[in-house]
N, C-alpha and C positions, 0 to 999 in steps of 0.2 A: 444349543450352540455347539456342544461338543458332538452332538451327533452329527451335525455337518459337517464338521470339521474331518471328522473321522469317515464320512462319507464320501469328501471330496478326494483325503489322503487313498482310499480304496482306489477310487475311479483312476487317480494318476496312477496306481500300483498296476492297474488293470491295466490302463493303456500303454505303459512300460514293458509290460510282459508281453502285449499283444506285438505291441514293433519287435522285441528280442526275436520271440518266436518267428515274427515275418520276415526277418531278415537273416534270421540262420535257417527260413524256410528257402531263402530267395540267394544263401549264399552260393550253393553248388554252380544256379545260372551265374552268380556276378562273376566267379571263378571262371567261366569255360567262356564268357563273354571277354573278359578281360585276358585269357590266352587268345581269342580268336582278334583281337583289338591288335593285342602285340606281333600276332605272327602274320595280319596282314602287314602292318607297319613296317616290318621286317624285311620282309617280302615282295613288298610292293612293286621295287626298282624290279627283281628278277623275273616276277609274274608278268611285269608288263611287256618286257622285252619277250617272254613264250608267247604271250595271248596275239603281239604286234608281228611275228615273226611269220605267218602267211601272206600278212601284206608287204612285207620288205621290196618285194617284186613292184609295187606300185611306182616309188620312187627312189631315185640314189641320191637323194640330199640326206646328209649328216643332219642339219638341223631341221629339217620334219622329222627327222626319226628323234631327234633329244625331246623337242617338244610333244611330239604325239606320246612318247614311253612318260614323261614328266605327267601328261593327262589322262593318263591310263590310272598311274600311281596315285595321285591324288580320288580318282574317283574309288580306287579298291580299297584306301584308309577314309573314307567317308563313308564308305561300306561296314569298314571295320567299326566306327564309330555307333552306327547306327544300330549296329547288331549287339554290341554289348550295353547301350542303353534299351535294346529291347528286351533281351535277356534280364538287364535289372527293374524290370518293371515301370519303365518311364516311356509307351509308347509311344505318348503323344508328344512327350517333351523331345523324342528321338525325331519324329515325323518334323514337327516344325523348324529343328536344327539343317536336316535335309533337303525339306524344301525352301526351307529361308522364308518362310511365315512369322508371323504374329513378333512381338516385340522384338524376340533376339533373333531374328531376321532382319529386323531393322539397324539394331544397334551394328549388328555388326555387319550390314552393308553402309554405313556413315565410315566404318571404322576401319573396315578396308577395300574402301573405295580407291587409293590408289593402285592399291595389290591387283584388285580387277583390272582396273584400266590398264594394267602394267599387262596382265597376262592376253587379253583383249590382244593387245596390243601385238606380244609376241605369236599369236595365232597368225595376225593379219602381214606380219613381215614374214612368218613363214608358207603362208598364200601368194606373198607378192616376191619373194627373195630377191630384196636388193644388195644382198653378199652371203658369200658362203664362209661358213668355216674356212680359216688360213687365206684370206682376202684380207689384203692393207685398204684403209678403209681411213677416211675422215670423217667424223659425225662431229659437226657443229667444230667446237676448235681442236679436238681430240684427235691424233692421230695413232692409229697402230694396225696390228696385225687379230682379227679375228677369231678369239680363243673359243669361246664358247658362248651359248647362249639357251637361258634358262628364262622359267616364267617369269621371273621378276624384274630380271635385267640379263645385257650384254656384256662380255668379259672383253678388254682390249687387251695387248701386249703391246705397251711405245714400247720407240726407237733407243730407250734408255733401261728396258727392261723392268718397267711399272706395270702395275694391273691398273687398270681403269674398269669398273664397273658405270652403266650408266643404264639409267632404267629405259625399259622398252617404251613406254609413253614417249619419253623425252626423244628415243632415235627417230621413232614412227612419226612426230612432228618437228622434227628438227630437218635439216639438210644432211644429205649420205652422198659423202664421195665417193667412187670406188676405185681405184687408185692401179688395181689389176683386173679388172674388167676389160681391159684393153691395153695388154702391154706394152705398146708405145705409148712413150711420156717426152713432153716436151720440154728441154730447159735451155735458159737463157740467162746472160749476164752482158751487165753495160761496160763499155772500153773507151777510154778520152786520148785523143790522141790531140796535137797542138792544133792552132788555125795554118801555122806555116807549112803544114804537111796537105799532101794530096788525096782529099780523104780516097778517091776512088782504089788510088794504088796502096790503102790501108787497109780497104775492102774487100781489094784483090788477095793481098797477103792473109787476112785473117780464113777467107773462106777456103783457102790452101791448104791452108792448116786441116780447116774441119774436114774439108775434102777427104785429106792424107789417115786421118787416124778412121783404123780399120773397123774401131767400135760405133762411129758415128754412121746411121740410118743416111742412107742414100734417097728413100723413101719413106716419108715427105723428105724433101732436099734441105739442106740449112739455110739460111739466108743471115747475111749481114746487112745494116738499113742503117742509115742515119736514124737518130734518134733523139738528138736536143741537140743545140746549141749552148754550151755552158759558157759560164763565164770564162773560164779561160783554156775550157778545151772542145773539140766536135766530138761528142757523143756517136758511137757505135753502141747498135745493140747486138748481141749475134745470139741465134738460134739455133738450135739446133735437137735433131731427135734419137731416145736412144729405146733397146729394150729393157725394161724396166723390171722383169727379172730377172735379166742378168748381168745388168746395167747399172751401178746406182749415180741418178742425177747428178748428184752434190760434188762425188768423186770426179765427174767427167767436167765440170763444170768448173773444179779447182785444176786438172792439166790442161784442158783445151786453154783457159786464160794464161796461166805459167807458159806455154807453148807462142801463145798469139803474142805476148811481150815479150820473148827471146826474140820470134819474129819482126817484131818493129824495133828491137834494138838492135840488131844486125843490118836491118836496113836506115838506119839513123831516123826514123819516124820520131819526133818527142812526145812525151808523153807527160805535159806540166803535169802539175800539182794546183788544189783551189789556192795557193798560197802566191798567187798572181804573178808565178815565174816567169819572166820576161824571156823569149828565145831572141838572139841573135846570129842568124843563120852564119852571116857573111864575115862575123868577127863582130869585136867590139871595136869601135874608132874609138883612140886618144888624140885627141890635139895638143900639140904642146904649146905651150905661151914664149914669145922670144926673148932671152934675156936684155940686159939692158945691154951688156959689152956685144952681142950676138944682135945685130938686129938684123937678121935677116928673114925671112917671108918666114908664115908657119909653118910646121911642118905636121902632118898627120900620120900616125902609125897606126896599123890595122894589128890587135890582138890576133889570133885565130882563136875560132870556137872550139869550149872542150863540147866531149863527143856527148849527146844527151844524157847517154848509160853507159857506167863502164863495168864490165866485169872482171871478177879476181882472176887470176893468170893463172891461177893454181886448182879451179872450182872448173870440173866439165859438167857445164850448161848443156851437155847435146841432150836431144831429146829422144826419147826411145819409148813407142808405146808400149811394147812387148812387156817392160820391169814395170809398168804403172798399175796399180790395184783398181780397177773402178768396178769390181766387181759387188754386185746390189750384195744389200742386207737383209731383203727379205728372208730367204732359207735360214736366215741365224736367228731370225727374230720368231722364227716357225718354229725350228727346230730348240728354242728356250720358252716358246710358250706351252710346248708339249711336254716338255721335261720339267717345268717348274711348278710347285705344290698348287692347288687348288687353292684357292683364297676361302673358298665355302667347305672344305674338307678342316680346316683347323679345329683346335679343341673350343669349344663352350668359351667364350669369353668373360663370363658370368660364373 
């Protein structure tokens, strides 16, 4: 018994020394495998942009060249990887990491399977480009200006100065507005003017307007249109088209309306309220009742009507496009998505 004992204690002594020795046999490779692991890693971003810099000439999209230098870089630190598991004597465990064989090939395509699909994905928007860098863009309800775009996802900048990130699966199946793809944009807003007014010479005044302001697109032409019948006023819509980056919608959209109701209240247009305001053009009639000592026939007195809208005496309403700002947001929303921190450059959250 105790010779086995004492047999067995050998054997592990034996096989203890044997690993020492084979792994301060095997140190020198793990060392020079593990510089060459770090200084691709390192490296990687700069190597790629040398190695990609003959084909620059191919294309001038910004985003093939992020994506292609992103696929460069990942394949030189897979390289990295592979070379100091061979160095450490694990060639086969190196080979099937590489080519994604046998179990953990498996597991870890279960495991990042969206990450593929995610970069799949960013390949196939950068073969098909339906925006470029610095393109205002709507994907599904997100709206912004297009910062960047990496294998995993795409970087938005809103109109409020958010980053939105949104993975490349989700834009490459979702719906892509693109917003300056063609910079005429179309906008519009509804106008109720009373049923006692004429809509045509309401029509006539509003598209006057749009005519008049130097910023509104001649081509396509504006158009004013009936547009409902409300309860208690006739719906105008009016249209009209602006450039869009130099233009912005919303701005043109709040003077062109301020402009069209200074218009219809200089020409007495009314303009109820849903609050079922009664117009009486011609006055209000009072009848009066005859007293008893007074009996003589009725007699009826006409109010005169106050004017629909009255403005303060003191407040000039004139209108002047020249002081108005409609000018777009885009360049602000460019020029903050360029200057503000990387969301993926921060520290380690961890």
């Amino acid at each position: 018994m105790e010779e086995s004992t004492a047999g067995a204690v050998s054997e592990l002594t034996q096989g203890v020394s044997a690993f020492y020795e084979a792994a301060l046999a095997r140190l020198p490779a793990l060392g020079l495998g593990l510089v060459i692991l770090i200084t691709l890693v390192l490296l990687a971003g700069p190597l790629s942009r040398i190695i990609l810099r003959p084909f620059n000439y191919v294309t001038q999209s910004d985003l093939i060249r992020s994506v292609s230098r992103r696929s460069v870089s990942i394949l030189l630190i897979l390289l990295g990887v592979y070379v100091f598991l061979k160095l450490a004597g694990l060639t086969e465990f190196a080979v099937a990491v590489i080519s994604g064989t046998g179990v953990i090939g498996l597991i870890l395509g279960f495991a990042f399977r969206d990450i593929a699909e995610n970069f799949i994905s960013s390949l196939l928007l950068t073969v098909q480009r339906p925006f470029r860098l610095g393109d205002v863009v709507q994907i599904n309800d997100f709206l912004g200006v297009v910062q960047k775009v990496t294998s995993r996802a795409t970087t938005l900048v809103d109109f409020d100065g958010n980053h939105i990130q949104i993975p490349n699966a989700t834009i490459y199946k979702g719906v892509i507005k693109n917003l300056t793809a063609n910079p005429k944009m179309r906008g519009h807003f509804v106008i109720g003017v009373g049923y006692d007014c004429d809509a045509k010479v309401a029509q006539s005044l509003a598209r006057q307007r749009l005519d008049s302001h130097p910023d509104v697109l001649d081509d396509p032409e504006p158009q004013v249109l009936v547009h409902e019948l409300g309860s208690s006023t006739l719906n105008l819509k009016v249209y009209f088209w602006v450039n869009a980056e130099q233009i912005s919608v919303l701005k043109m959209a709040s003077v062109l309306m301020r402009d069209i109701v200074s218009a219809f209240t200089e020409a007495g247009i009314s303009m109820p309220d849903d609050a079922r305001e009664v117009i009486f053009p011609q006055g209000v009639p009072i009848i009066h009742s005859p007293s008893d000592d007074a009996p003589e026939a009725k007699k009826e007195t006409v109010v005169p009507a106050a004017s629909p809208r009255t403005a303060a005496s003191d407040i000039d309403t004139s209108s002047d496009a020249a002081h108005d700002d409609v000018s777009s947001e885009n360049d602000n929303i460019r020029k903050q998505a360029a200057e503000s921190r990387d969301p993926e450059a921060g520290e380690n959250i961890l």
